[in-house]
MARVEX-653865 format. One record per residue (C-alpha): residue in three letters; x, y, z. Coordinates in steps of 0.1 Angstrom, whole numbers, padded with zeros to 4 digits, always signed. Example, Ala and Ser with C-alpha at 12.3 -4.5 7.8 and 13.67 -1.06 7.14 Angstrom:
residues 2
Ala+0123-0045+0078
Ser+0137-0011+0071
end
This chain:
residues 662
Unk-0027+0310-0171
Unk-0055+0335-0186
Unk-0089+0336-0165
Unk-0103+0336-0202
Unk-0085+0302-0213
Unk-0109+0272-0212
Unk-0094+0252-0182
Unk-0112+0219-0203
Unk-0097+0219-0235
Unk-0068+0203-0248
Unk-0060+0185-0217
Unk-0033+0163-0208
Unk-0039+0143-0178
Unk-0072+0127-0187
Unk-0083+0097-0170
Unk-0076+0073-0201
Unk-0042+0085-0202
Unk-0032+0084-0162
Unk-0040+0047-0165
Unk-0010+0042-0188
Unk+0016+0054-0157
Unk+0043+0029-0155
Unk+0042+0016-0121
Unk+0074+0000-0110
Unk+0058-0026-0083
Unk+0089-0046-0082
Unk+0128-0050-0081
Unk+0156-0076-0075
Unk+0193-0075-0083
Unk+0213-0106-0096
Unk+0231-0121-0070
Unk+0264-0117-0095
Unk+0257-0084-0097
Unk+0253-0074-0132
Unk+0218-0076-0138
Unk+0183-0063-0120
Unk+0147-0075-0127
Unk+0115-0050-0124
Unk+0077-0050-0130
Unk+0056-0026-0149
Unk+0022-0023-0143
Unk+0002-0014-0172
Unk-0039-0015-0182
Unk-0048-0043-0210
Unk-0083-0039-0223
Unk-0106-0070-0237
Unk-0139-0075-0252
Unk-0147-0091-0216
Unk-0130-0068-0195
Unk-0104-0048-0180
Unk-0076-0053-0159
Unk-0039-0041-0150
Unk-0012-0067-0159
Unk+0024-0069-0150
Unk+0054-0075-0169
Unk+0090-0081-0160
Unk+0119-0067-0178
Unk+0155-0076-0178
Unk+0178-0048-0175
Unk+0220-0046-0171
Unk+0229-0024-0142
Unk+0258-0011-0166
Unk+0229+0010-0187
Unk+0232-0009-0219
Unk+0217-0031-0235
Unk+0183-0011-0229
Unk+0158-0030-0210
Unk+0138-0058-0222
Unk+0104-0072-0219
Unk+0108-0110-0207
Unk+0069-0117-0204
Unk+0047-0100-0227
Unk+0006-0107-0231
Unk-0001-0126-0196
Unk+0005-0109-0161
Unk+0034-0116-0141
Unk+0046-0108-0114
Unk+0075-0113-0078
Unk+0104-0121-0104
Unk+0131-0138-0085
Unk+0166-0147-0089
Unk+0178-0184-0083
Unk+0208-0180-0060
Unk+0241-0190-0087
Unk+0216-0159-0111
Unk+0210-0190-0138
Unk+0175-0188-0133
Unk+0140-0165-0129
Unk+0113-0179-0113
Unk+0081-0159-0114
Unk+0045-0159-0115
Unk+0017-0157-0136
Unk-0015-0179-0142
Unk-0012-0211-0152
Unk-0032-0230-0180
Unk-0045-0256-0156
Unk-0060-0237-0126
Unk-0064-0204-0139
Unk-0044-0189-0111
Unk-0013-0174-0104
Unk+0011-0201-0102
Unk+0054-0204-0103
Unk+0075-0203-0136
Unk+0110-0211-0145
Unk+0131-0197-0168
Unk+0167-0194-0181
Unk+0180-0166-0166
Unk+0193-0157-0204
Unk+0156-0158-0219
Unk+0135-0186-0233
Unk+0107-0201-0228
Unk+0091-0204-0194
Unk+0078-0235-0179
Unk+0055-0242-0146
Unk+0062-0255-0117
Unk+0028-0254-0099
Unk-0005-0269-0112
Unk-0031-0299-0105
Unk-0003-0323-0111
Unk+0017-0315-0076
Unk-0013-0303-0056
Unk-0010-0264-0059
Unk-0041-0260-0070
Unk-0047-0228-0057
Unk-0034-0192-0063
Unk+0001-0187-0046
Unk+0008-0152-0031
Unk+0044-0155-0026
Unk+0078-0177-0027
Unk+0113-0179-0018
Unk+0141-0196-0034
Unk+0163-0216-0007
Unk+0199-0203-0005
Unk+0210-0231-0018
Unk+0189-0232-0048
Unk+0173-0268-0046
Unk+0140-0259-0031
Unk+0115-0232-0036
Unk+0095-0224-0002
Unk+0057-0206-0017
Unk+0021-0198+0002
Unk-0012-0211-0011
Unk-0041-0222+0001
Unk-0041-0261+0006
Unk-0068-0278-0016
Unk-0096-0297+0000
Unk-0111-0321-0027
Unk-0143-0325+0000
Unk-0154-0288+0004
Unk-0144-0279-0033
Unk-0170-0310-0041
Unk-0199-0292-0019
Unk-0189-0262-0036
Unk-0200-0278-0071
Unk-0233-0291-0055
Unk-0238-0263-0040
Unk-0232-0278+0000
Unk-0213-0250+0011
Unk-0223-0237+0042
Unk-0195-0215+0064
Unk-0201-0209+0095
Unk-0189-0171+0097
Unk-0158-0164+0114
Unk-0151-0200+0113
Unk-0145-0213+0076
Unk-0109-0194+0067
Unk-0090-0204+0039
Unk-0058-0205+0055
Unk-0025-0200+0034
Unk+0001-0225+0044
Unk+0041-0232+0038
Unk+0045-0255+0012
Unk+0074-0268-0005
Unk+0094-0280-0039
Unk+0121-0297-0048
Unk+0128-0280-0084
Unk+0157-0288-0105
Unk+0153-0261-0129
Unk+0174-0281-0157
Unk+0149-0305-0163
Unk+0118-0287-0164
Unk+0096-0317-0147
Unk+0069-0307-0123
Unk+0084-0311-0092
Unk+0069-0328-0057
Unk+0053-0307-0034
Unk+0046-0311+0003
Unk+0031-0291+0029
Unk+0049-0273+0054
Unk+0023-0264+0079
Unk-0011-0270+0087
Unk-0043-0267+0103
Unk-0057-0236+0118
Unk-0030-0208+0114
Unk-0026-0185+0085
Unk+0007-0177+0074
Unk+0017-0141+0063
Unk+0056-0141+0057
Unk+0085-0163+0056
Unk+0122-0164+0048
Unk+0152-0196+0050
Unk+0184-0200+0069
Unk+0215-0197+0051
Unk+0222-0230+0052
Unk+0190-0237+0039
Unk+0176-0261+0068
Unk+0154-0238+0081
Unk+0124-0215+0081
Unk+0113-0190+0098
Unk+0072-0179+0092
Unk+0046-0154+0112
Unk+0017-0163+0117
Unk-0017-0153+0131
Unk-0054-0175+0138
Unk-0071-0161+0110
Unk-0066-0145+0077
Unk-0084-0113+0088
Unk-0060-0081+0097
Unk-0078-0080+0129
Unk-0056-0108+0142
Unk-0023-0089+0137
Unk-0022-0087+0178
Unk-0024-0124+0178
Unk+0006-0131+0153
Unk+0035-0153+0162
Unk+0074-0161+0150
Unk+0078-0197+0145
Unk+0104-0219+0129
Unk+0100-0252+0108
Unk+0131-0277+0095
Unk+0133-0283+0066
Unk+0141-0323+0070
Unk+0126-0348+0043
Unk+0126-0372+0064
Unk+0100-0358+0086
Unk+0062-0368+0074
Unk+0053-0344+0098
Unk+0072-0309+0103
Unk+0081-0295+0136
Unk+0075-0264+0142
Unk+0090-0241+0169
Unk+0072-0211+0184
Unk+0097-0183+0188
Unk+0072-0161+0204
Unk+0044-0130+0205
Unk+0052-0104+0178
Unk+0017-0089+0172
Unk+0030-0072+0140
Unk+0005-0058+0112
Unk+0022-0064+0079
Unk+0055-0068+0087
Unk+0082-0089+0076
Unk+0111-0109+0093
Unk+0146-0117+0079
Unk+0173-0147+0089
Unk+0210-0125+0093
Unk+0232-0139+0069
Unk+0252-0160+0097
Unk+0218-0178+0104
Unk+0224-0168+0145
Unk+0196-0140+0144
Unk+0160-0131+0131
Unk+0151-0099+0130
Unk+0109-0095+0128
Unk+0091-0063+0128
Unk+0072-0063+0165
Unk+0046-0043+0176
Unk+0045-0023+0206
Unk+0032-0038+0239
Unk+0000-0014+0241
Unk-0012-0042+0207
Unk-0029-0009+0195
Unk-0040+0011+0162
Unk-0030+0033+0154
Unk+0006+0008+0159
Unk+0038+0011+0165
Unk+0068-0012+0163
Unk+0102-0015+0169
Unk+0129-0044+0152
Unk+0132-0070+0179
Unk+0161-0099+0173
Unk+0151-0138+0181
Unk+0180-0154+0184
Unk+0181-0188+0167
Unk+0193-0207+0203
Unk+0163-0194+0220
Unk+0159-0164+0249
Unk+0144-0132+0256
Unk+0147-0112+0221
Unk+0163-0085+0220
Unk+0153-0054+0212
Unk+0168-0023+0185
Unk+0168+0011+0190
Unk+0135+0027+0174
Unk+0132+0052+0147
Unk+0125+0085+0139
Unk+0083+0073+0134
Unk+0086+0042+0152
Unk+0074+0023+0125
Unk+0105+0008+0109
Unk+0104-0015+0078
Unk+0125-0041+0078
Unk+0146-0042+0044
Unk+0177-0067+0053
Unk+0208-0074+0068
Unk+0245-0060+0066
Unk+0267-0085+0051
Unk+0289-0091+0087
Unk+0252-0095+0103
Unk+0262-0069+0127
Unk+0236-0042+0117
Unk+0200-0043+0106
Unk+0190-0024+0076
Unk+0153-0006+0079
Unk+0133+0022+0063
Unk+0114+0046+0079
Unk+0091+0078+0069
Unk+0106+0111+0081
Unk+0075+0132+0079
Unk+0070+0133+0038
Unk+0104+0117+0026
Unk+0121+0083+0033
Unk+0146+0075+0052
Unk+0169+0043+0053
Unk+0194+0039+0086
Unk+0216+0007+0101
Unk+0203-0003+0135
Unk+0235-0021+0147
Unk+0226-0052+0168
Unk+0240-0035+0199
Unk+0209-0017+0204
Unk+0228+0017+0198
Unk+0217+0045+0181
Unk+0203+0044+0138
Unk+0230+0051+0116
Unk+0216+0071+0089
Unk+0226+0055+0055
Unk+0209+0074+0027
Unk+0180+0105+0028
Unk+0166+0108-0004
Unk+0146+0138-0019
Unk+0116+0118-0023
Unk+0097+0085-0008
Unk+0109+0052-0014
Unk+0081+0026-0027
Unk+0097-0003-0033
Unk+0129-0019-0023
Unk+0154-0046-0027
Unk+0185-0055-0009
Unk+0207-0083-0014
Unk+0230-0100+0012
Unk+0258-0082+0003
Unk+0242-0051+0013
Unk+0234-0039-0021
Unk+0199-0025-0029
Unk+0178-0013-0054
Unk+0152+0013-0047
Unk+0123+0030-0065
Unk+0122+0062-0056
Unk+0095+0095-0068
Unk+0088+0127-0061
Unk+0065+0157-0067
Unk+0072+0160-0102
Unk+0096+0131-0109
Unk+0076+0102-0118
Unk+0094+0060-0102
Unk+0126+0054-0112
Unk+0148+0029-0102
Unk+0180+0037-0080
Unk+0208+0018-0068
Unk+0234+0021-0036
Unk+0261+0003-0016
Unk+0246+0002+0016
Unk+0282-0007+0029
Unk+0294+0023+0020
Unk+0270+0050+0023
Unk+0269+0076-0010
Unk+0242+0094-0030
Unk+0220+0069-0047
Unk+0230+0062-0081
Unk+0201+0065-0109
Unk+0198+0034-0130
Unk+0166+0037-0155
Unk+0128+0050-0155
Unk+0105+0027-0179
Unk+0087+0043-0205
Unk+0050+0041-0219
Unk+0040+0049-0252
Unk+0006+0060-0238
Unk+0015+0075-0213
Unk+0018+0116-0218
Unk+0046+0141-0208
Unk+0018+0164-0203
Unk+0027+0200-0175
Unk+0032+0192-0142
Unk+0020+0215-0114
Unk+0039+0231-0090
Unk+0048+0219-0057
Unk+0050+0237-0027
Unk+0051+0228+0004
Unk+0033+0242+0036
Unk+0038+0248+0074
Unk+0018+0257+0105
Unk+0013+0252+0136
Unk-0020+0248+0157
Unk-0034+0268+0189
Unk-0026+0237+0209
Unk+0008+0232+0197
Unk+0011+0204+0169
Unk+0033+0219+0135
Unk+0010+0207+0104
Unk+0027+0202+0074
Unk+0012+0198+0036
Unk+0017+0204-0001
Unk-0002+0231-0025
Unk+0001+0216-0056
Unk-0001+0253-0082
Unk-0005+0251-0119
Unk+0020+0254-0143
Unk+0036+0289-0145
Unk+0006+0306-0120
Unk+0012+0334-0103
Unk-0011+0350-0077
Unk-0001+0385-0088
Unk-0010+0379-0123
Unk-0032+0354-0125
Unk-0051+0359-0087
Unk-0072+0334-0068
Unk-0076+0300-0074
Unk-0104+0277-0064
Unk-0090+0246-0040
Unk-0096+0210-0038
Unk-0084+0197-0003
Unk-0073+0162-0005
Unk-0074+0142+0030
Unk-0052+0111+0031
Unk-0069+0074+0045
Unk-0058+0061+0076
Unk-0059+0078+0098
Unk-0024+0074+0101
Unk-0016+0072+0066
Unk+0006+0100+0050
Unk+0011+0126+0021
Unk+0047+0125+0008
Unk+0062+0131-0021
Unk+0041+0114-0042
Unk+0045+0117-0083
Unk+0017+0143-0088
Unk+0006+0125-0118
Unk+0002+0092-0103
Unk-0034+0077-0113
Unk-0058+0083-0087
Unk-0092+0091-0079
Unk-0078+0129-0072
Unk-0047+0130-0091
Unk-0034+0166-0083
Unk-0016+0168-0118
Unk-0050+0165-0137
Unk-0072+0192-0115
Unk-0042+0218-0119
Unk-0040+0217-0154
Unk-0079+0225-0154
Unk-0072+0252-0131
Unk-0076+0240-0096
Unk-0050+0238-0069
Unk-0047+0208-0044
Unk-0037+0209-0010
Unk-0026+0177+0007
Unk-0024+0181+0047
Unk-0008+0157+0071
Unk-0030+0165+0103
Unk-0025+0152+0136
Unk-0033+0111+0133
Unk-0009+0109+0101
Unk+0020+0088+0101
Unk+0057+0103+0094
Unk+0061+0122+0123
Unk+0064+0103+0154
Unk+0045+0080+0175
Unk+0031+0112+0196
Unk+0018+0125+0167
Unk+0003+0097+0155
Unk-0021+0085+0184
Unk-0030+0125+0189
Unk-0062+0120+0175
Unk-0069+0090+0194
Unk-0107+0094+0209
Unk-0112+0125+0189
Unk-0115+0113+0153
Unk-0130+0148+0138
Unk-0119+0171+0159
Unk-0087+0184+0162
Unk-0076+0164+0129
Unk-0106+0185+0115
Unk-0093+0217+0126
Unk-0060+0211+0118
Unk-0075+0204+0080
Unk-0098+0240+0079
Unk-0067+0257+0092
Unk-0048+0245+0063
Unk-0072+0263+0038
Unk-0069+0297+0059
Unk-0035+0293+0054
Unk-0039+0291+0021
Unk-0067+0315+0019
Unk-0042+0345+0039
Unk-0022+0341+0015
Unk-0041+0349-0016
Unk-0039+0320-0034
Unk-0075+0301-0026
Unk-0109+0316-0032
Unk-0128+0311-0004
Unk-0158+0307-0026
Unk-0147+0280-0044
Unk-0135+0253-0017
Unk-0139+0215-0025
Unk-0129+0187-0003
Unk-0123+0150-0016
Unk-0110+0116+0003
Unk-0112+0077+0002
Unk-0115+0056+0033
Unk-0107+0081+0068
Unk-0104+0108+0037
Unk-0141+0099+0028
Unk-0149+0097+0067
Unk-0133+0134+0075
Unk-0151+0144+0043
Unk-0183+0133+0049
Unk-0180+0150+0086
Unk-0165+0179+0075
Unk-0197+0190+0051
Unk-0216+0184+0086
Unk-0197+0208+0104
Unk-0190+0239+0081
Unk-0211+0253+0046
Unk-0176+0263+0035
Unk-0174+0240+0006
Unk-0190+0243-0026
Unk-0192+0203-0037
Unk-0177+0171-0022
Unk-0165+0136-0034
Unk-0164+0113-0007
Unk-0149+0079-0016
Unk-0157+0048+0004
Unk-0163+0066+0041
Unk-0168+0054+0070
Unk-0199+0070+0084
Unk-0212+0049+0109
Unk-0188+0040+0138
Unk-0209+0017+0158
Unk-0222-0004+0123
Unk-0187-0003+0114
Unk-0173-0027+0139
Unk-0203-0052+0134
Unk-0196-0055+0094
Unk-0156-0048+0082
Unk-0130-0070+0085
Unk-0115-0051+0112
Unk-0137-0048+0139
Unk-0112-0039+0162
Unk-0102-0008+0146
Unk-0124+0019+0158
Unk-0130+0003+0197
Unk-0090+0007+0194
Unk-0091+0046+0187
Unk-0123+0054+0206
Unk-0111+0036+0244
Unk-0136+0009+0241
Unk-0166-0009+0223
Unk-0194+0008+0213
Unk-0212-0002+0242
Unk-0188+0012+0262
Unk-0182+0043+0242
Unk-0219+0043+0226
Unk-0223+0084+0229
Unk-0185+0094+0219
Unk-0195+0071+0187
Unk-0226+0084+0179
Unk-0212+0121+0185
Unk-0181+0116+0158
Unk-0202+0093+0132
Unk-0212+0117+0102
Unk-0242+0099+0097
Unk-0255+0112+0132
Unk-0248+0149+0118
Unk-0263+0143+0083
Unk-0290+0163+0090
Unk-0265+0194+0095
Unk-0251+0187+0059
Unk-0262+0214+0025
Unk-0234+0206+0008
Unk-0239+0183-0031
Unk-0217+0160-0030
Unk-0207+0124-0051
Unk-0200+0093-0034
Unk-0178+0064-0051
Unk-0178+0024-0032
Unk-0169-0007-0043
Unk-0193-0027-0038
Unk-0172-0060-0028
Unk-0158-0038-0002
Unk-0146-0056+0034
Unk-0124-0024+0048
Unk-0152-0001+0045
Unk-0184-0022+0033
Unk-0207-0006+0014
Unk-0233+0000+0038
Unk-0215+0026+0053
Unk-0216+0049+0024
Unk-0253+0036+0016
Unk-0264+0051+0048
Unk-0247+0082+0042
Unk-0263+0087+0009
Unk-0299+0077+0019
Unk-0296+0107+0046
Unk-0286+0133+0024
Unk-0310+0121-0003
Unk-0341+0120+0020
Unk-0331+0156+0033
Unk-0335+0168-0004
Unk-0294+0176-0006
Unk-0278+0171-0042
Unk-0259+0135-0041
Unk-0253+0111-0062
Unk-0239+0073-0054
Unk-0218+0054-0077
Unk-0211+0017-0071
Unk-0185+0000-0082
Unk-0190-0039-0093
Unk-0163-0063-0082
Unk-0142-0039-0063
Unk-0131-0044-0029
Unk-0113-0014-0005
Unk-0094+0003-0038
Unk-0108+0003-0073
Unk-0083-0026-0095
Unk-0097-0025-0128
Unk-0090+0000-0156
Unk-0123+0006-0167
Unk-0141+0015-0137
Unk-0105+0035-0121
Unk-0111+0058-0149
Unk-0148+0064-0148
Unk-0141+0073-0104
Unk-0112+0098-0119
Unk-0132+0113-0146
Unk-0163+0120-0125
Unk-0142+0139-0101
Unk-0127+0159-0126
Unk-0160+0164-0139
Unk-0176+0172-0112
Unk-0158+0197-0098
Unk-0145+0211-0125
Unk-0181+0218-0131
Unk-0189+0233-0092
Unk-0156+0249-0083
Unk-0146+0265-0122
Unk-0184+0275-0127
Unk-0187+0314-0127
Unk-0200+0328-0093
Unk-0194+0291-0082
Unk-0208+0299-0046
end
């Protein structure tokens, strides 16, 4: 790369083009074995709008035919075999509610048909649904309609009382014989004031097993609870069984395939973020649970059962790759069952122990893999969906960094280089550091020309390098790790960040006049601190920060967060709070900067960065604020993704590429 080559012409990765990345967000294999499902995610533009629709393909796990599109304008989305692999169900919006409702249709193609809609009561969107084993009944979550509040809604009645008035999602059921293509009966599973979050049936189809919490806020994740319903139509009024405390944040559960065991994804006892868990098994007769071994982050994900029931199948992060072991039901040690080069991002396993995996890495872009569980081997490649739109454009190099801290922690990260650069030749590079949300999210081997707000692929081909940096607080490297930044959000995890450029730096790659630093969520907290704390940088981007700790926990949706990293609430810890909020160090901040928020954000709410922007602005530093309409905690719709991507490209392109850019 020539210093005298225009790093903005003739470019590649532009932000019209990364929206056109296939994004496999989906898989499931026929249960007769010769046939998978998947879901590409791709932008559709209107004269009213924009918005990213799905659509399921069929594919033979043979290789040939090639794949084909079964639904084509309309989004759809959780494609799902019927158990004898006759039938797809799926779902997409139907014509009589406008929401996401279930479809039938021959497994072989046709036309599809709906199964939800005024006529049976689901009048509401449905998130999610299970076939029974038996294939009579499909088990789905909605919201139950309430014709006397949705009448105050049209006059306008509608008073909630705040942190009161939930719409709770509920078990519902149908009785579908897929032949006929009638609308079947529904009925309601459960009721009242519990939110259901995930489910799954018995092998003999009598039963299911559901968590739930008191509210459909995160928050209540240490409340959540394992129950049980039977399935019994004779029963006006379901039973339900309480099976006990799991406290699990997004989990899952799974019945063993001889209908004696659930596994469910617990949390540990301390009910804390940043979280832990461990697999606990609830045995169907009732009794203590009992409890697996834990794993290598101790954050397992539950992905299904071995065939014999005798071992649990799980997926954990091994610092930036994937990892997928047994955990036999003995308690004994994880039996590792594949390692791949990459990080898994979606996954499917059948009761047969056969899965399907999507797996990426640095500069492979999601493809779809398959493996025998059973009989551990190297995972066998299947297919990677194509878009027309979508570029083969350079991909940057990838290298990956150590080093370890004054007090002992190793840091690792990854330098994304552009194509072909070499230091000798070419000499220093300006740097964009990238901080990852969480805290105790985690950088691993992402595609680097995945579509994001700082997708590394696009700034290298301009001529920047990216460094990624898992500091203490990030996931993928133990439980230890993970709560080390516990009551010191911005300080070590800040040093372990400016360390990270020195290392960089030492080695002749960065220019340390020409030092950026970008982040969304904890990424736009940490960069919205860090421009406090050092002049180093020459422009920011902070995305969607969390600036104010105390207003924090008095406006998101998880007010329990920050009381839970900080050892109290923020009268209890009102100086500690004050001390580690950016906006409380604004007035130390020179550094221009843009700031991106939706403005329909709950995570983060909007006020947070509003406060932040209105300190720099009234102390005369360059900012500008961009507000995004409609969008909650991550930007959804096409139009607006690409005008966040483009005005980081832009704008540092423009600081960190200028001449003399300090």
């Amino acid at each position: 790369m020539s210093k005298t080559e225009n790093p903005t012409a003739n470019q590649t990765w532009t932000a019209q083009n990364l929206l056109h990345y296939p994004l496999i967000e989906h898989v499931a294999r026929d249960p007769k074995g010769q046939r998978l499902l998947y879901t590409v995610r791709r932008p559709h533009f209107g004269e009213t709008g924009s918005e990213f629709r799905h659509t399921i393909y069929l594919a033979n796990l043979q290789g040939k035919p090639a794949p084909r599109a079964l639904t084509h304008e309309a989004n759809a989305a959780q494609p799902r075999w019927s158990p004898d692999g006759n039938w797809i169900a799926f779902l997409r919006p139907t014509a009589d509610t406008s929401k996401m409702g279930i479809w039938i249709m021959p497994a072989g193609g046709g036309e599809p048909w709906p199964v939800t809609g005024v006529a049976n009561g689901i009048r509401h969107a449905v998130t999610t649904f299970r076939w029974s084993p038996d294939g009579q009944s499909i088990a789905l979550l909605t919201v139950p309609w309430d014709e006397e509040l949705e009448q105050r809604r049209r006059i306008k009645d509608d008073t909630r009382r705040w942190r009161v008035d939930y719409n709770f999602a509920h078990l519902h059921l149908l009785q579908v014989e897929p032949a006929s293509g009638k609308l079947p009966a529904a009925r309601a599973l459960t009721s009242g004031r519990l939110h259901v979050l995930v489910f799954d049936w018995r092998s003999d189809s009598q039963e299911i097993a559901f968590m739930h919490q008191p509210t459909p806020y995160i928050d209540s994740w240490t409340e959540a609870r394992l129950a049980t319903v039977a399935v019994d139509a004779s029963s006006t009024v379901p039973t339900l069984t309480d099976r006990g405390l799991v406290a699990s944040w997004e989990s899952d559960l799974a019945y063993s395939p001889d209908g004696n065991w659930i596994a469910c994804e617990v949390g540990h006892d301390d009910h804390q973020w940043p979280y832990a868990n461990r697999i606990h098994l609830f045995s169907v007769a009732g009794g203590t649970p009992r409890v697996l071994h834990d794993v290598v982050d101790e954050q397992p994900t539950l992905l299904g059962w071995s065939p014999d029931s005798q071992q649990v199948y799980v997926q954990a992060e091994n610092g930036m790759s994937s990892v997928v072991l047994a955990l036999p039901i003995d308690g004994s040690a994880p039996q590792p069952l594949c390692e791949p080069e990459g990080v898994i991002t979606a996954s499917h396993v059948d009761d047969q122990g056969q899965a399907l995996f999507v797996l990426e890495n640095f500069t492979a872009a999601q493809a779809i893999y398959t493996a025998d569980l059973t009989h551990p081997a190297p995972l066998q490649r299947l297919l990677q969906p194509q878009a027309p739109k979508y570029p083969d454009g350079p991909l940057p190099q990838a290298r990956m960094m150590h080093w370890q801290t004054a007090d002992g922690f190793d840091i690792e990260g990854v330098l994304y280089l552009p194509t072909g650069y070499d230091p000798a030749r070419d000499g220093k590079l300006p740097l964009l550091l990238h901080i990852h949300g969480g805290p105790m999210s985690i950088f691993q081997r992402q595609f680097a020309a995945t579509p994001y707000y700082y997708t590394p692929a696009a700034f290298c081909e301009r001529g920047i390098a990216v460094l990624r940096c898992n500091p203490r607080g990030s996931g993928g490297y133990g439980k230890a790790f993970r709560y080390a930044n516990i009551e010191d959000w911005g300080g070590g995890d800040f040093n372990d960040l400016m360390q990270g450029i020195d290392v960089v730096i030492s080695e002749g790659i960065a220019d340390p006049a020409r030092l950026g630093i970008c982040g969304w969520s904890y990424g736009g907290f940490m960069s919205s601190w860090a421009i406090t704390q050092t002049d180093r940088f020459v422009a920011a981007s902070i995305g969607a920060p969390v600036t104010n700790l105390i207003s924090f926990i008095g406006t998101a949706d998880i007010p329990s967060f920050v009381p839970g990293f900080f050892g109290g609430e923020f009268w209890e810890r009102t100086e500690l709070m004050i001390e580690r909020s950016p906006l409380f160090q604004a007035h130390k901040a020179n550094t221009p900067a843009i700031m991106q928020h939706g403005d329909a954000d709950e995570r983060v709410p909007l006020e947070q960065g509003l406060q932040y922007y209105m300190a720099l602005e009234r102390r005369g530093v360059p900012v500008e604020m961009f507000i995004y309409p409609r969008q909650g905690h991550a930007i959804t719709e096409p139009h607006l993704l690409a005008d966040a991507i483009q005005r980081n490209l832009d704008w540092f392109t423009a600081k960190l590429l200028a001449p003399g850019a300090r």
